[in-house]
MDAnalysis code that builds the backbone (N, CA, C; Angstrom):
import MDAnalysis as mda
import numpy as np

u = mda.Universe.empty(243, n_residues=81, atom_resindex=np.repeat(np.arange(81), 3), trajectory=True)
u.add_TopologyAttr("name", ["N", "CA", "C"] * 81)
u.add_TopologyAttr("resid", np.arange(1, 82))
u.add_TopologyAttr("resname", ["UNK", "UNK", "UNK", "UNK", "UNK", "UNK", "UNK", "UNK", "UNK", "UNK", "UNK", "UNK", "UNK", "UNK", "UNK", "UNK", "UNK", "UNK", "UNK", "UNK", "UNK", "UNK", "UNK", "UNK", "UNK", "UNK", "UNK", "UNK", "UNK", "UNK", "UNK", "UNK", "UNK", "UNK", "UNK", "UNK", "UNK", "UNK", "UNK", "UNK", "UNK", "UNK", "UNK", "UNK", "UNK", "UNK", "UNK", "UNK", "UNK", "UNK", "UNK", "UNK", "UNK", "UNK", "UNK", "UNK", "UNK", "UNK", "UNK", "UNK", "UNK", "UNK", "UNK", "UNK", "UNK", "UNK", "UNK", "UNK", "UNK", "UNK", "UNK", "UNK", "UNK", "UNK", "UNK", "UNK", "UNK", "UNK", "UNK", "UNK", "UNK"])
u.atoms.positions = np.array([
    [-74.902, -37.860, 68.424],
    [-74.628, -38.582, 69.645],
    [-75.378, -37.888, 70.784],
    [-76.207, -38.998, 71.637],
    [-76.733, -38.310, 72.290],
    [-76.775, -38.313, 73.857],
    [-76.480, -36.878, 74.803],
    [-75.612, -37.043, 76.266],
    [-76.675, -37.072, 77.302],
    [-76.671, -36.481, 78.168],
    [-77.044, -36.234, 79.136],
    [-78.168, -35.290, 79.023],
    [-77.407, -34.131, 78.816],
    [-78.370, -33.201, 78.239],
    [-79.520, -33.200, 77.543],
    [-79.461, -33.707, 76.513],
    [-80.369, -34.474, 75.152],
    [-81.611, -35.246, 76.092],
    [-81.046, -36.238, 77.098],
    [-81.841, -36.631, 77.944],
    [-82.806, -35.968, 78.779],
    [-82.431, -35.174, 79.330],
    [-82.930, -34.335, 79.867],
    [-83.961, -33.215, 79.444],
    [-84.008, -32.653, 78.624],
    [-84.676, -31.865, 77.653],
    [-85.616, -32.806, 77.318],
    [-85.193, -34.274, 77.086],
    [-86.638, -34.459, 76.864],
    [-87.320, -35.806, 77.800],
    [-86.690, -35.420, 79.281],
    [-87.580, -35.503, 80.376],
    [-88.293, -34.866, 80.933],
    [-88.247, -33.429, 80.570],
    [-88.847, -32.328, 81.062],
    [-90.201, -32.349, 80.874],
    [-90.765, -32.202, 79.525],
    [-92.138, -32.318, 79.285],
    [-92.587, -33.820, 79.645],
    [-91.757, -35.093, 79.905],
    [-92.410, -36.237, 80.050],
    [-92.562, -36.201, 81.689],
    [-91.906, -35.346, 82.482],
    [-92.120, -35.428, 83.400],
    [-93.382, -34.572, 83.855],
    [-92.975, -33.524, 83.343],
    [-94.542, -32.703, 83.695],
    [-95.810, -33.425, 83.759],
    [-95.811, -33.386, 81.939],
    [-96.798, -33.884, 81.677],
    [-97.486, -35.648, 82.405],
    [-96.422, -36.259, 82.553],
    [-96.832, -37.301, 82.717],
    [-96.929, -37.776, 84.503],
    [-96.416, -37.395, 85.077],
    [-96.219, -36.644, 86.480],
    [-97.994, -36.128, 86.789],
    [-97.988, -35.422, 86.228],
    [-99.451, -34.446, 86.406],
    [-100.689, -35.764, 85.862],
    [-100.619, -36.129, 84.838],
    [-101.265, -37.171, 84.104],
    [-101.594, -38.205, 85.636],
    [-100.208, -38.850, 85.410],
    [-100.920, -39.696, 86.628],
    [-101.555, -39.558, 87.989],
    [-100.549, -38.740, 88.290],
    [-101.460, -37.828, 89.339],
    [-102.974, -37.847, 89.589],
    [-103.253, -37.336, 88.839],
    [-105.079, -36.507, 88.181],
    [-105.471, -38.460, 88.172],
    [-105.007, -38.963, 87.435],
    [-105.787, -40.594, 87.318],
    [-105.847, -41.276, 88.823],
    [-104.925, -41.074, 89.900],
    [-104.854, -41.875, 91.106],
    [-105.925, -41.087, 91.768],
    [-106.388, -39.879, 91.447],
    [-107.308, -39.035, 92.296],
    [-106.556, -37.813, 92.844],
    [-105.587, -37.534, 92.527],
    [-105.386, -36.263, 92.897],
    [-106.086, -34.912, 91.863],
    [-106.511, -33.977, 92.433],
    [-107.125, -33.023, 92.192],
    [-105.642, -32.241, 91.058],
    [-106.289, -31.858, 90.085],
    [-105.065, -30.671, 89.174],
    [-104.388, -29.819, 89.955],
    [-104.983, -28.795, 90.955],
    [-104.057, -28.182, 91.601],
    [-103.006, -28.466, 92.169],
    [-103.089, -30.085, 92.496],
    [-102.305, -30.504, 92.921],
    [-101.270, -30.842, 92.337],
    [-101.721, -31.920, 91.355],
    [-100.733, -32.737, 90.419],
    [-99.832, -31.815, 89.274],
    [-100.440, -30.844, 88.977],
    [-99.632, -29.843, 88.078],
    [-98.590, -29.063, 88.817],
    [-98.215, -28.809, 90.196],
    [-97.346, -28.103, 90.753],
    [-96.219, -29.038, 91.097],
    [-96.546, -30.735, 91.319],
    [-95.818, -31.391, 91.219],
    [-95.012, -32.090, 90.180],
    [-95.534, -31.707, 89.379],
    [-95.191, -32.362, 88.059],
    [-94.077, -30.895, 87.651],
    [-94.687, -29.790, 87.942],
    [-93.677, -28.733, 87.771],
    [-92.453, -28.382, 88.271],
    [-92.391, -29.005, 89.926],
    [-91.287, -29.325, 90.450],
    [-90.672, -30.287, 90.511],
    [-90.784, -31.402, 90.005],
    [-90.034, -32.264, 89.191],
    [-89.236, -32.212, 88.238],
    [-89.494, -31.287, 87.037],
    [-89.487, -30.799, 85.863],
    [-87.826, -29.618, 86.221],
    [-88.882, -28.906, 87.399],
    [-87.269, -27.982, 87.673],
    [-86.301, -28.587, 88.341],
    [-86.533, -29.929, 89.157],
    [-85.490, -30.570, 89.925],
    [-84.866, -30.990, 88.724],
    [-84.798, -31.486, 87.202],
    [-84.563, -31.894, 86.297],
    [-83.806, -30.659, 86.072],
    [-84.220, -29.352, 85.649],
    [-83.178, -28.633, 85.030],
    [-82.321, -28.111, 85.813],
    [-82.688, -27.857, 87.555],
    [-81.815, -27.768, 88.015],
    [-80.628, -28.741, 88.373],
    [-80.686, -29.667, 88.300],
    [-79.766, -30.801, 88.382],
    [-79.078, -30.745, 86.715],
    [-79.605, -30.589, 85.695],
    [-78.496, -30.380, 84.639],
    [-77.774, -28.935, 84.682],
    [-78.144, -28.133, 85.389],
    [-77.916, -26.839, 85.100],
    [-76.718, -26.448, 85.994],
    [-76.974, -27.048, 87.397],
    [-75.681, -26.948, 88.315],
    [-74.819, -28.267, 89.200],
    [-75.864, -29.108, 89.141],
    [-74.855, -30.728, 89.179],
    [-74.135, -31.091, 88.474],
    [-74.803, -31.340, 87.466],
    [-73.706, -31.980, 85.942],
    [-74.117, -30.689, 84.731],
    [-73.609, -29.376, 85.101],
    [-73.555, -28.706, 83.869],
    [-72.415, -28.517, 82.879],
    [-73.382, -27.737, 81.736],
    [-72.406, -28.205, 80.044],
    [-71.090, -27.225, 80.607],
    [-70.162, -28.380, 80.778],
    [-69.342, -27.654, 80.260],
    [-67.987, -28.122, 79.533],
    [-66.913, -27.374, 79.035],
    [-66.231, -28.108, 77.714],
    [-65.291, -29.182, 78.417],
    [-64.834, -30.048, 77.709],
    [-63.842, -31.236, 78.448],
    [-62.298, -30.439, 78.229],
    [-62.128, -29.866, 77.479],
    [-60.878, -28.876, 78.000],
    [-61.228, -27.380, 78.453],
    [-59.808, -26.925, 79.186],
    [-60.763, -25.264, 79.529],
    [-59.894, -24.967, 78.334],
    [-60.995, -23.153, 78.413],
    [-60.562, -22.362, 77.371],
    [-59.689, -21.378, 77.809],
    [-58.840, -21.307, 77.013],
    [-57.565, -20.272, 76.931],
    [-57.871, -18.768, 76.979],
    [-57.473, -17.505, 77.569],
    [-57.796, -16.832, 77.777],
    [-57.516, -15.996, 76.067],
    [-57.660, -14.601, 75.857],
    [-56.659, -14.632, 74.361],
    [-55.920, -13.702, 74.679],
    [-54.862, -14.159, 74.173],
    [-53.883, -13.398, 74.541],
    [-54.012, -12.084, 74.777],
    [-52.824, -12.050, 75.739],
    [-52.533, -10.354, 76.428],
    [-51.874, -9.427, 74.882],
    [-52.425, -8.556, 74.644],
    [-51.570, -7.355, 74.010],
    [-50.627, -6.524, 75.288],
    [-49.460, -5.851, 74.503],
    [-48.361, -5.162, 74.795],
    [-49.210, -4.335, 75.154],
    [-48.783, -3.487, 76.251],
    [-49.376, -2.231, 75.983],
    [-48.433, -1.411, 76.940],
    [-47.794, -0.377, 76.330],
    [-46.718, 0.337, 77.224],
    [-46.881, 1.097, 78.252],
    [-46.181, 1.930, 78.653],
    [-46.704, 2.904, 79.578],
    [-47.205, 4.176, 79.178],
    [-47.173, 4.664, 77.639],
    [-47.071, 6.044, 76.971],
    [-48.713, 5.552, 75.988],
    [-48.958, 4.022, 76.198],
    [-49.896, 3.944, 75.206],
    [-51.112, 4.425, 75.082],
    [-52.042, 5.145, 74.180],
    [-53.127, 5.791, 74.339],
    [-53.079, 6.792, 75.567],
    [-52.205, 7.588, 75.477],
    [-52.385, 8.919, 76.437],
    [-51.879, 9.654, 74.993],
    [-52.339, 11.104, 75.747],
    [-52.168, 12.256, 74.703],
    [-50.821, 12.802, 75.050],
    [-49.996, 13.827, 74.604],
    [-48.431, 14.315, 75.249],
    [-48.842, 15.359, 76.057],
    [-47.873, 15.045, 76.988],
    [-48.321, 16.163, 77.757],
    [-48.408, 17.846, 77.568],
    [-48.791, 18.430, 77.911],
    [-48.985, 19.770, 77.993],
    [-48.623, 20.374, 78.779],
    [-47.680, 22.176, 78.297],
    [-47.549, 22.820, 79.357],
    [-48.378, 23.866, 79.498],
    [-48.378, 24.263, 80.958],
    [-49.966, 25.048, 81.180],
    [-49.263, 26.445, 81.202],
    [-47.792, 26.518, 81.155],
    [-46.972, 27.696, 81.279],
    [-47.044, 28.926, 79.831],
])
């Protein structure tokens, strides 16, 4: 099944690439069209990465707390007498 994500990943190279592609055909020079096509590409992952990022449809549970007393992992005390 395929989400958002899935989408995205493979807009990335169609955007570059094809972004830059046309570019270069209307007359823009490469220097040009390749930096745009590159920031496109990151407006893409940044928009999956912190707009709509993966994350689970329930939250996750922490794991449980252990006991742990007040005497636990210390050594006994000592007298210095």
């Amino acid at each position: 099944m395929t989400g958002y994500h899935d989408y995205v990943l493979g807009l990335i190279p169609i955007a570059l690439l094809g972004i830059t592609l046309l570019m270069e055909s209307v007359g823009w020079s490469l220097r040009v069209a390749v930096p745009v096509g590159g920031l496109v590409a990151a407006g893409l992952v940044g928009h999956a990465m912190f707009v709509r990022g993966p994350v689970t449809s329930r939250p996750v549970r922490d794991a449980p707390a252990t006991h742990v007393g007040p005497d636990a992992g210390t050594a006994p005390a000592q007298n210095a007498d």
